[in-house]
N, C-alpha and C positions, 0 to 999 in steps of 0.2 A: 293375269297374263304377264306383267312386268316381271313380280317375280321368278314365277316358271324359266321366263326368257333368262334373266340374267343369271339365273342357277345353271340353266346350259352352258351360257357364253362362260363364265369362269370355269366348269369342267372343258369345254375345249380352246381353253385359254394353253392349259398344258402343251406341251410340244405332241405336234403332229404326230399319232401314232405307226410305225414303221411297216409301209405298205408289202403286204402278204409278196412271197417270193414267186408264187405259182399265179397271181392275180391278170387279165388280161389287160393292156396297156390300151387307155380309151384314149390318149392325146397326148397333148406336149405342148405346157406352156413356155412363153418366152418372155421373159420379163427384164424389163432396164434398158433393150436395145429395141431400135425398130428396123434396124439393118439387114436380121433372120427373121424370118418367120415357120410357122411348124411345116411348111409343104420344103423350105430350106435344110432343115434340118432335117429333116425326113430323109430328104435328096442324097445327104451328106453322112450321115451316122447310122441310117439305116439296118447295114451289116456288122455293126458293131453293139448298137445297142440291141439285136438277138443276140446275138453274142452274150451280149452283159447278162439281159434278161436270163438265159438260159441256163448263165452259170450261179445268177443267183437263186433259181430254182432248185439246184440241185444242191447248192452250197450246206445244206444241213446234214446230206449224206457221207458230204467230201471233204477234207482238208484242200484238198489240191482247188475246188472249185472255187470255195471259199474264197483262195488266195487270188484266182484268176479273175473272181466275179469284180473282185477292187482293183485289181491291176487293169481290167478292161474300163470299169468308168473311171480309173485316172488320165486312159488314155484321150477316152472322149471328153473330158476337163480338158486337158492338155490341148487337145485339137481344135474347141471350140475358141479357148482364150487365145491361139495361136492364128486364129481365122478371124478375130474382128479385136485383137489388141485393147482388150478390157484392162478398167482397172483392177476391174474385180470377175470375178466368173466362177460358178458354181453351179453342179449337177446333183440334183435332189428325186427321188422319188416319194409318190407322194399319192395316199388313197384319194381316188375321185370320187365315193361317193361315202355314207357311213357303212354300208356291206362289206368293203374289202374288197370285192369280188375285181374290180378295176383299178387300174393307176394311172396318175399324170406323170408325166415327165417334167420336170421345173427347169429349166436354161436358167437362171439368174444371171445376170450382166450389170455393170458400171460403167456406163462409156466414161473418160476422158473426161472428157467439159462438164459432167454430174456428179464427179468424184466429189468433190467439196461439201455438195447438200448431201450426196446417199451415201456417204463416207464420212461423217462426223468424229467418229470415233475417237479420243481420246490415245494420246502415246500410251504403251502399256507400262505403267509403273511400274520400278523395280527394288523398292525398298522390303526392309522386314523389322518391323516392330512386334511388343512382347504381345503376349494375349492381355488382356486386359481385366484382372480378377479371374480369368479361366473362363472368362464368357464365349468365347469362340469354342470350348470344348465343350462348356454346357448346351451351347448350341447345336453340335454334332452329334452329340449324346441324349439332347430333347428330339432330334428329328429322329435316332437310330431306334431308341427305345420307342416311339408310335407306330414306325414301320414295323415294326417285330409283330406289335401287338395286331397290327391292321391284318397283315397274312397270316397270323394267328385264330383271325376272326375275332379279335376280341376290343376291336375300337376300329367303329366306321369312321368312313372317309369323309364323309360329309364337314363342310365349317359348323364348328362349335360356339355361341358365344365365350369371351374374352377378354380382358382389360385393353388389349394393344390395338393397331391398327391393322396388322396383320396378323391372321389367326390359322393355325395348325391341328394341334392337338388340343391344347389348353388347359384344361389341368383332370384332366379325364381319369388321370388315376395317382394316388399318391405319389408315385415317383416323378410324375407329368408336372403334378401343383406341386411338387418342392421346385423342382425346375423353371417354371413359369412366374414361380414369387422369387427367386434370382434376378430374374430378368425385370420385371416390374420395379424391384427396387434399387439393383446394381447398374442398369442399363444408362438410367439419365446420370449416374455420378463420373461414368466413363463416356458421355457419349463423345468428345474431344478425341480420347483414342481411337474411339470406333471409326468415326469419322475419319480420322486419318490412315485405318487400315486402308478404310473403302477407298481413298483417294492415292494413295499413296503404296500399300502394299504389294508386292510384286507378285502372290500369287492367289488367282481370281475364286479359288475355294472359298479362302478368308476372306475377300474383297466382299463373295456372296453373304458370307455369314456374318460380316459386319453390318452389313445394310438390312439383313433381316433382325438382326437384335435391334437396330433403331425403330423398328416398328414400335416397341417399345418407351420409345419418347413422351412425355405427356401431349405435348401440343402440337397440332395438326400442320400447322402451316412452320412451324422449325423441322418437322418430319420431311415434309416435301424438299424443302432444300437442301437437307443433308443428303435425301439420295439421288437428287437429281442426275450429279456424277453418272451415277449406274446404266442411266439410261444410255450415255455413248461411251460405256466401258469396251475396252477392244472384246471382252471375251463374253459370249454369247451366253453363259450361266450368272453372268453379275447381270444382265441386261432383263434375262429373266428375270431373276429378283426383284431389279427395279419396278418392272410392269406388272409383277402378283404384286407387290404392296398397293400401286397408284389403282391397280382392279380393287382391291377391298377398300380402298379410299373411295374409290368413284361409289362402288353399291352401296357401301355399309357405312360409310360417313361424310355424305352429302354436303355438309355444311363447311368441309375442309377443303380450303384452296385448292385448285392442282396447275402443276404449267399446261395447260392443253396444247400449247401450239408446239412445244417439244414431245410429248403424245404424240402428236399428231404426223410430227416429222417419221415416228418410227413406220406408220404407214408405206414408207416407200423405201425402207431399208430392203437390204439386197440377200432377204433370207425369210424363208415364208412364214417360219414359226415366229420370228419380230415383227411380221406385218399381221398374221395374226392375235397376236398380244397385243399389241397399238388396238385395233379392232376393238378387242376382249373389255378395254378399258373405255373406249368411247358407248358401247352399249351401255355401262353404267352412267356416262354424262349427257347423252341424244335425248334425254328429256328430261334434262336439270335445267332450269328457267338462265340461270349464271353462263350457257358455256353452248346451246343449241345455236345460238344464230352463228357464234364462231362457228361450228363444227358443221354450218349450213354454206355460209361465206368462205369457209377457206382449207373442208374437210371432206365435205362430200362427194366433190368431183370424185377425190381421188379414189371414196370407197366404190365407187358405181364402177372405176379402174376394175379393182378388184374383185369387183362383181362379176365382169367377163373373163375370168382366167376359171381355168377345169375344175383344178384342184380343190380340193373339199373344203381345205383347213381355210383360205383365203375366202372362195366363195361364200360358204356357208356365214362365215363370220359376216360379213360385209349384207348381204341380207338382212341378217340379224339389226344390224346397225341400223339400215334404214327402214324396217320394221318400226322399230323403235322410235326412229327421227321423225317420222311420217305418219305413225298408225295405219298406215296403207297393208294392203295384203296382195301386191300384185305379181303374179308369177315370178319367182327368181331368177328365170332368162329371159322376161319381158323387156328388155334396156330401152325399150322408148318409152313405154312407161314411165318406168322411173325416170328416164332423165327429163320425162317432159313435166312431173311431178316434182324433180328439183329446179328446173329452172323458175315453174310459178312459188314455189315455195320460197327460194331465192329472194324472190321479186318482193313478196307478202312481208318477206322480212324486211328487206329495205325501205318499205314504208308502213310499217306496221300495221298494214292491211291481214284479216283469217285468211289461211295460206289452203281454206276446206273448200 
């Protein structure tokens, strides 16, 4: 069962897949504020997200639709952030269930007074340093040459064993393992540079590709600090990076320190596919003896949060998680179950009483 589970949660660790244009819209969640709710929004955007809806239904027919379908949700961005003066504000759609057949709407929101926790984010760096032995091109070049071969048919997707802490392709075919024995042996003599792309480079391609050649590191717990950066990198594909590494950390090397409580914070970042990944990475630690009572004491609430929102990517995970943390199997919209399941579990930990 564990495995099974955590084979899923790192396939839908990847970003949320882009909800079908023609899909019927089952709801609308609102997340970050408690000032809207979906009968508000409803009230308010109503005529415009048909609108939106409609023109991204046809948007594959039309150039012109296309154009309108984004011009119509920037205006409903636009209107929202303008009606409750966010820090932050963004409009996502997003499949509700794994069919496709329906959508959520996502409101994302920042108030003001949250900015500081749900906005961590790091200034965006603006330096440029050299590649470092050609490792940033080996790297684009080892991901470009698997993809080829993956729509090819001729190297599945699936993880591979590896040397590293994070694994790809691996050396699946000779131009793979010349590539992969670069990185094995060039990675820890540059990691100084790397490190300072990640931290310091201005732009967040490289930022990504440096912190994936660290996987590469020998030892686990100098890995984790070198990327840690990534996790509150301003830009949303270094932040990826960071959370696929610490997921193959959590499943595949157990005995390797991780920060949880910085995990733990991306739960409430103000973007589904980060609170997703946050998620993706605690299924690997909810039943690691080092890191459950944290993730009982000072993590759960929030996924049981997460548990009540429509959208698939957030839901789905957040089950997952307490699947996990619980061994329980209690319906996924049951929320008094589970919350009455975490608060005795809670309790069982604080005195180390069986929480069964």
């Amino acid at each position: 069962m564990r495995s099974a589970t955590l084979l899923l949660a790192l396939a839908a660790a990847a970003p949320a897949a882009a909800a079908p244009s023609s899909a019927t819209l089952l709801g609308i969640d609102v997340y970050g504020t408690v000032r809207f709710d979906e009968a508000a929004l409803r009230e308010k955007f109503s005529d415009k997200i048909r609108q939106w809806l409609l023109q991204e239904a046809l948007k594959d027919r039309s150039k012109s639709s296309a154009q309108k379908a984004v011009s119509l949700k920037k205006e409903i961005e636009s209107d929202f952030q303008k009606a409750g003066g966010f820090a932050f504000s963004t409009l996502q759609k997003v499949n509700a269930d794994s069919s496709g057949s329906s959508i959520v709407l996502v409101f994302d929101a920042v108030e003001t007074v949250d900015s500081e926790k749900r906005l961590p984010y790091r200034v965006a760096p603006s330096g440029r340093f050299p590649d470092p032995a050609g490792l940033l091109a080996a790297w684009a070049g080892y991901q470009e040459t698997g993809w080829e071969l993956v729509h090819k048919g001729e190297l599945p997707i699936d993880r591979v064993p590896c040397p590293a802490f994070y694994c790809t392709w691996g050396g699946a075919t000779p131009a793979l393992k010349t590539l992969e024995e670069r990185f094995i042996n060039e990675v820890p003599v540059h990691k100084d540079a790397l490190a300072r792309i990640l931290n310091e480079d201005g732009d967040p391609a490289r930022r990504a590709q440096a912190l994936f050649l660290l996987s590469y590191l020998k030892e686990g717990q100098e890995l984790s600090a070198a990327i840690l950066p990534g996790v509150v990198d301003p830009e949303e594909r270094v932040r990826e990076a960071a959370m696929r590494v610490f997921g193959d950390i959590a499943v595949y090397h157990r005995e390797t320190p991780l920060p949880v409580a910085k995990i733990a914070d991306v739960l409430d970042f103000p973007l589904v596919d980060d609170r997703t990944r946050g998620l993706a990475v605690l299924v690997g630690l909810a039943d690691h003896p080092v890191y459950r009572g944290f993730i009982l004491q000072h993590a759960a609430q929030q996924v049981l949060k997460l548990l009540r929102l429509k959208n698939s990517s957030n839901h789905d995970m957040a089950y997952t998680v307490l699947q996990m943390l619980s061994g329980e199997r209690f319906p996924p919209r049951d929320y008094d179950a589970w919350e009455a399941w975490l608060q005795k579990a809670r309790q069982a930990d604080r005195t180390g009483a069986p929480d069964k």
